[in-house]
N, C-alpha and C positions, 0 to 999 in steps of 0.2 A: 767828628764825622767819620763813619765808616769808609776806609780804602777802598776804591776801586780797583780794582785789577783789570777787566776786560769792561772794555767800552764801547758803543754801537751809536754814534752819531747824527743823524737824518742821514742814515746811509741807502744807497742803492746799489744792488749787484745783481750781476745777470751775466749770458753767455755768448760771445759774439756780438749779435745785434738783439737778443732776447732778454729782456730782466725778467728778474726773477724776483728779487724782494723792492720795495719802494718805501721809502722814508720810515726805514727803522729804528725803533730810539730802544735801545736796552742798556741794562748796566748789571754789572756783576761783580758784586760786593767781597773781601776776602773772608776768607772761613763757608761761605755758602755753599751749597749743592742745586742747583739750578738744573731742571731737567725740560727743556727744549724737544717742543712736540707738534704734531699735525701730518698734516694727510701727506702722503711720498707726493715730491716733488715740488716740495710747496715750498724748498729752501732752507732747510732746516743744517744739512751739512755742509750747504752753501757758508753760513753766519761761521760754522767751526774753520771753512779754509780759510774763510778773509781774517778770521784773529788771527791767525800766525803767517799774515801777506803772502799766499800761494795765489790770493783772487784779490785782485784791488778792488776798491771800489766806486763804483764810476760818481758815485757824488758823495757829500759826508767825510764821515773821520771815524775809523775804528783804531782805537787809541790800546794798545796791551803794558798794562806795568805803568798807565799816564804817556806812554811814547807815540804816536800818528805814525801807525807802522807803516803809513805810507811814502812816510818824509825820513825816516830813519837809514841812518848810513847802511852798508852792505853788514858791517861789524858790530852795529848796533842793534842791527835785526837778529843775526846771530846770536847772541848776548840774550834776549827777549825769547828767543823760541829755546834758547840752552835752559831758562827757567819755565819753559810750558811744556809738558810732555801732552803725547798724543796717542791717542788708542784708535786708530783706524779700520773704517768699519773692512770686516774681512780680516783683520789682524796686518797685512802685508807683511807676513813672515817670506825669507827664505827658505824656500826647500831643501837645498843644498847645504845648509848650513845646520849645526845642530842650535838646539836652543841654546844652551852657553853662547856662541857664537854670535849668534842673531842680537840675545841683551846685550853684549859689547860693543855692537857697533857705535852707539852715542859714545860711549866714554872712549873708545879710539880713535872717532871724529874729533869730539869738541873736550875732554876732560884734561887731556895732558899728562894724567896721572901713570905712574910705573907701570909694568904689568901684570905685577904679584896684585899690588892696590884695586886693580881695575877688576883680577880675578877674584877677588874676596866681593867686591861688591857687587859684582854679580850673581857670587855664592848668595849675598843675604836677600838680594830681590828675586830670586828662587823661590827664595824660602818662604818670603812674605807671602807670594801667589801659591806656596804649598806644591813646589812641580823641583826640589830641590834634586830628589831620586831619578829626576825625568831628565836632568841636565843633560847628559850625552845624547837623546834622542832627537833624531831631526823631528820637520814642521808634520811630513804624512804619516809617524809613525803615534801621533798624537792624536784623541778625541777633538772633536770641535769644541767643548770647554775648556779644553787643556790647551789647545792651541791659542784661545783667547785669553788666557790666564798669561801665558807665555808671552805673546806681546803686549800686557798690561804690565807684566815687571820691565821688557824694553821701554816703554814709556815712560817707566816710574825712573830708570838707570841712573836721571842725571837729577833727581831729588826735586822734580821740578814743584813750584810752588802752585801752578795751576793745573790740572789735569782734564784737558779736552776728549772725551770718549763720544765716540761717532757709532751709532747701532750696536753696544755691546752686546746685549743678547741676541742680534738676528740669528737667526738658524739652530738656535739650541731649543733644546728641549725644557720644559716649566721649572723641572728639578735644577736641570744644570743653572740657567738663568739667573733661578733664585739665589742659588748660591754666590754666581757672580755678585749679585745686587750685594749680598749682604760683606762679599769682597770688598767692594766700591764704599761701604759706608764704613767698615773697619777699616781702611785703607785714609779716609778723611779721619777718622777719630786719632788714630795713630801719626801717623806724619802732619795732621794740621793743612790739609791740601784745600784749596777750591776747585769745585768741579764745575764743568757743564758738561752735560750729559744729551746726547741726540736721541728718543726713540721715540717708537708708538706703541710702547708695553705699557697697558694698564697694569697689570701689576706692579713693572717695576716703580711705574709712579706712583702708586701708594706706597710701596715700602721706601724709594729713596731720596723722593723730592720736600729740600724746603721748602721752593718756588719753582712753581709750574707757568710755562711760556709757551701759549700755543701759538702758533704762525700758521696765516690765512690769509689769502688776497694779499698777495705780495707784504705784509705789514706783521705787526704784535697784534693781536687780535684780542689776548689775555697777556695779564701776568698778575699773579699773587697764588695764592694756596690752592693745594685741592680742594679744603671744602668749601674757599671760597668758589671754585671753579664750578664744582658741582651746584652751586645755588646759582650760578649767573644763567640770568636768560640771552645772554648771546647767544646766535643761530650757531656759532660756528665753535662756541667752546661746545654748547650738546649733542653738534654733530659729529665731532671729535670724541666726547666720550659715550657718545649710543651707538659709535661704529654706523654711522648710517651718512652718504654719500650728499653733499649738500643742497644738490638739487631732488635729491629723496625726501632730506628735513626736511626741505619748503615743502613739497608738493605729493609728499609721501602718505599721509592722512586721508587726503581727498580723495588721492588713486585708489585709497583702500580701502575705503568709503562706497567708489563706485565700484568697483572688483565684488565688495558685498552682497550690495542691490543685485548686479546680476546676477548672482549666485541665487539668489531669493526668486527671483524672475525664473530663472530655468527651473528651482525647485517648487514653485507653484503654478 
């Protein structure tokens, strides 16, 4: 049987007194590329904080590496997020620090390693994201692909086996993006990583998803392939991919249906 790595239990999370997802069941298999989608706000980088226990969950079990990171010691938690790296949406670079600086941070925190060791391996996750020439540069003196490139090798720092990326491409432009994407799949091919990836890029989801997971009405609404997603008559997986608002899906036809007639009406 296929390892599980990250795990979503009949879970519920939400903010305060507000939920936000209800009885979600997911699972995420090692080796996979899972790309997690649906309209903003609907939970999506919700599911990426409670994998690595920043957001508990108020019902359920989300289990990372087979652990209930919610019953997990202080150290064992640790331990668990030392093996999941994270690409947050925005990057959350320092400014103040140059990028050498910035990928260090893990391995100064949690590696233990010398600090010739620590600098070399920072040297080669440079290099992987292709920004090795760019090391002495701080965060503002960077393009916004480069900046996301840049805390894609901090996240990579400490080799971790799962790779949670939250909005990789928001804010770049079709070129830059693309090219992330095709980062993110050289990046699994090479190190052997499982990803879950958060966005609402059609594109990106044809080029980088094995499984596609839309999320709707607090729940999994889909999960399996693009072309199966494309053939499903769910409201909510074709409102997702026709870019069209869900109370538009329902009721969007008939508006435009009568929008017509009057046009016909004035014009005769």
């Amino acid at each position: 049987m296929d390892e599980l790595v990250l795990e979503y239990r009949d879970v519920m999370l939400g903010y305060e007194e507000a939920p936000v997802l209800t009885r979600v069941d997911l699972r995420v298999r090692r080796g996979e590329l899972v790309v997690i989608a649906g309209s903003s706000g609907c939970g999506k980088s919700t599911l990426l904080k409670a994998a690595i226990g920043l957001l508990p969950a108020w019902e359920g079990q989300v289990r990372l590496f087979g652990q209930d990171v919610a019953t997990a010691s202080e150290g064992r938690l640790a331990e668990l997020r030392a093996r999941t790296g994270m690409l947050f949406q925005g990057g959350v670079l320092i400014n103040s620090l140059t990028i050498t600086e910035n990928v260090a941070l893990p391995l100064e925190h949690r590696s233990g390693l010398p600090p010739r060791v620590q600098e070399e391996l920072v040297r080669m996750k440079l290099a992987l994201v292709g920004l090795e020439a760019h090391r002495h540069k701080t965060p503002p003196q960077l393009s916004g692909g480069m900046r996301k490139r840049a805390a894609l090798a901090r996240a990579l720092a400490l080799d971790p086996e799962l790779l949670l990326c939250d909005e990789p491409s928001a804010g770049l432009d079709p070129v830059t993006a693309a090219g992330l994407d095709e980062l993110l799949l050289h990046l699994r091919e090479a190190l052997g990583m499982t990803l879950v990836v958060v966005t609402h890029e059609l594109s990106s989801i044809e080029t980088i998803a094995d499984r596609l997971v839309i999320v709707a009405d607090g729940r999994v609404a889909f999960d399996g392939s693009l072309p199966q997603a494309k053939q499903s008559e769910l409201a909510a997986v074709q409102d997702f991919l026709q870019r069209r608002p869900a109370e538009v899906g329902a009721l969007g036809p008939s508006l435009l249906e009568r929008a017509r007639e009057g046009e016909s009406e004035v014009r005769g």
